[in-house]
N, C-alpha and C positions, 0 to 999 in steps of 0.2 A: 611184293614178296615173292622170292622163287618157291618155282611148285614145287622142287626136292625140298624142300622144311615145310608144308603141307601136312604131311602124315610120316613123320618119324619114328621109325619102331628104335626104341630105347631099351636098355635095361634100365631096373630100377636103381637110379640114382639121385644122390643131393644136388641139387644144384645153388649154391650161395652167392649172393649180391648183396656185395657190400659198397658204400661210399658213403658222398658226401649229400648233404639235402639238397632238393633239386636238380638232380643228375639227373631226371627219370629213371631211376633203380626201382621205384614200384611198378610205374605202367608197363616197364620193359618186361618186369618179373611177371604183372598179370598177363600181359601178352602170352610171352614166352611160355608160361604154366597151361594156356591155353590150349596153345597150336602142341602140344606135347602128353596132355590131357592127364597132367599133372595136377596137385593142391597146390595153391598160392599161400601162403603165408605173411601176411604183412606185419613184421615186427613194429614197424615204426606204431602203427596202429594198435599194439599193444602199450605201447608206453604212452600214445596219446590219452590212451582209454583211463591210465592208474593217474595220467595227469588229470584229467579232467573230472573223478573221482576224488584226488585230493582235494582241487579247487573246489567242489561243490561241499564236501565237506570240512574245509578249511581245516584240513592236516596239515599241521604245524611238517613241516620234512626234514629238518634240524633233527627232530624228536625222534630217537627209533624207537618208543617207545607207542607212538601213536602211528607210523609207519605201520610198524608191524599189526599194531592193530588194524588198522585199514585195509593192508593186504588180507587178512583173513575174511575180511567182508567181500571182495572182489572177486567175481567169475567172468572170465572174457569167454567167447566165443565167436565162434568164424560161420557163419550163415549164408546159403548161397540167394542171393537176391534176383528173381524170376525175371521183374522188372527191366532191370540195369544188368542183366547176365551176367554180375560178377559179386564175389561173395562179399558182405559185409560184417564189423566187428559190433556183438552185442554186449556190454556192460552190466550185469545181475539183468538179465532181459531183454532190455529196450537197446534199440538200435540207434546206437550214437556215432556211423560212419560220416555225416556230413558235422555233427558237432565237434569232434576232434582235429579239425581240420579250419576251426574259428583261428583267428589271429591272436586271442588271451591264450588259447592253447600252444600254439609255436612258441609263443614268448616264454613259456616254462617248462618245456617238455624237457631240453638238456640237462635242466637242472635237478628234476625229477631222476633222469637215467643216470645219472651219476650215482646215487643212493645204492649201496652195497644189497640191500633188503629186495629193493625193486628189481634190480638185476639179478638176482639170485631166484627170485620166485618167478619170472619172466622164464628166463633160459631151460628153468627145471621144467616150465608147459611146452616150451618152443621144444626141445627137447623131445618129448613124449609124443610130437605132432610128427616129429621126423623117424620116429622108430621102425615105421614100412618103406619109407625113402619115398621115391615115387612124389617129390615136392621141390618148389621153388622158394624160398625165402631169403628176403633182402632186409638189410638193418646195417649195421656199424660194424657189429663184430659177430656175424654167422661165420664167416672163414676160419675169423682167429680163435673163436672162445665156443659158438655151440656148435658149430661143425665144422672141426678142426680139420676131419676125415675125410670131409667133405668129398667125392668125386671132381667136380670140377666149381671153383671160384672165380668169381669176376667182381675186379674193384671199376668201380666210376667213377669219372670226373670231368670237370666241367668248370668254365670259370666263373665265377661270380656274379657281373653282371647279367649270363645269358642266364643262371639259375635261378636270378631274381625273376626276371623277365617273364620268366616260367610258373614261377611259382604268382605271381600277380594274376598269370590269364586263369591257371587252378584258382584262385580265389576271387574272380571276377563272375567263372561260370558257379559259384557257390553264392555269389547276388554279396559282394563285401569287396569294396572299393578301399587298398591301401598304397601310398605313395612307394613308389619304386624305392627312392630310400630306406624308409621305412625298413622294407624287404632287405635289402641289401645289408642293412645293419645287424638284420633279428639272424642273416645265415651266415655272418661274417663272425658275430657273438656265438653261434649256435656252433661253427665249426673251429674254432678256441675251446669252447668248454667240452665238446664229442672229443678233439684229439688228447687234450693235455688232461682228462680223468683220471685217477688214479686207478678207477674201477672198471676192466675193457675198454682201454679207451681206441678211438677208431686206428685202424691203422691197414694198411694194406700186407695179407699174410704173404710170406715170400713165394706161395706158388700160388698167385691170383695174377690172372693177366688183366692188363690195366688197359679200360676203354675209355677216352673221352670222349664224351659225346656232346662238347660243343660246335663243332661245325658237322652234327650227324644231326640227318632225319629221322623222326620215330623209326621206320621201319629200319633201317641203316643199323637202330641200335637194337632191334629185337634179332636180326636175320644175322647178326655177329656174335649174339650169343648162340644163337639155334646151328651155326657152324661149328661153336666152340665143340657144344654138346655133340655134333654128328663126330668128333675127332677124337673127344673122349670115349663115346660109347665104341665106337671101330677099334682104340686101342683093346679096350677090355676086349671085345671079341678073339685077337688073339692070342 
């Protein structure tokens, strides 16, 4: 890492990361939230959290009637974890960061975020987290839909293969052995139903600079946004 993005004095700003699954759009964003001593926000982890919520309570999601009811039962929160030095998401309590992150949950999270209800009562907390700025948050549509105003956005991409690839070693170190295919299929289904939604569907806002980071190394992809942000906060300055 260069020592100039060490200690960045910033003004308070959005910072938005948006893409596709397996880009590293989280780790970049913990990183980046770090060295900046910013909140992290992990939307995806939010919708992991309402999915695995429904599955345990086998909410029909067809039904906006039992949606809605569901959502009113549900409290997330973001907890910083002393352990693992980085914050985790709690569900009515209990700390569910490594259960959201099972392979029954990937398999329905898309189709969970599609639901007008879930995204409505989602955005309106994400929302409320960004009122001081001073945060990083990554998801599908923070550029386009909850922070439109964002300061400075970054869309991610990556191809396929190398995000499976990725996503297998995250779910190896989680002790859950799944076949590469497998993978390849649940982010290939998973990036059809995120684009083509009728409800925010993902998309890159017109003033998001677009990184791929398939032939980047982690740091390659945190030290390109912590650029962006020294370029944006020096324009505000003058």
């Amino acid at each position: 890492m260069n020592q100039s993005h060490q200690n960045i004095e910033t003004k308070n700003i959005i910072i938005a990361i948006d893409g596709y699954s397996g880009c590293g759009k989280s780790s970049t964003a913990k990183a980046v939230a770090s060295r900046l001593s910013y909140a992290y926000i992990d939307t995806g982890a939010m919708y992991r959290a309402v999915t695995l919520y429904f599955y345990r309570h086998k909410v029909d999601h067809f039904s906006k009637g039992q949606v809605r009811k569901a959502l009113t039962s549900i409290l997330l929160e973001f907890k910083f974890d002393e352990e693992t030095k980085s914050s985790h998401i709690y569900l009515n309590g209990e700390n569910v960061e490594s259960l959201i992150r099972q392979m029954h949950i990937s398999e329905r999270v898309s189709e969970v975020s599609t639901i007008a209800e879930v995204r409505h009562f989602l955005v309106a907390q994400q929302r409320l987290m960004g009122e001081k700025k001073r945060i990083v948050m990554d998801g599908r549509d923070i550029g386009t839909v909850v922070f439109p105003n964002a300061e400075l956005k970054v869309f991610m991409t990556a191809q396929v293969p190398v995000r499976a690839l990725r996503r297998q070693k995250e779910l190896e170190r989680l002790g859950q052995s799944v076949e590469l295919s497998e993978i390849i299929t649940n982010l290939e289904k998973r990036d059809f139903i995120d684009s083509t939604r009728e409800e925010s569907p993902l998309r890159k806002a017109d003033d998001a600079i677009e990184i791929d980071t398939t032939d980047l190394e982690f740091e390659q992809q945190v030290n390109r946004v912590l650029e962006l942000t020294e370029k944006v906060t020096l324009v505000k300055e003058f």
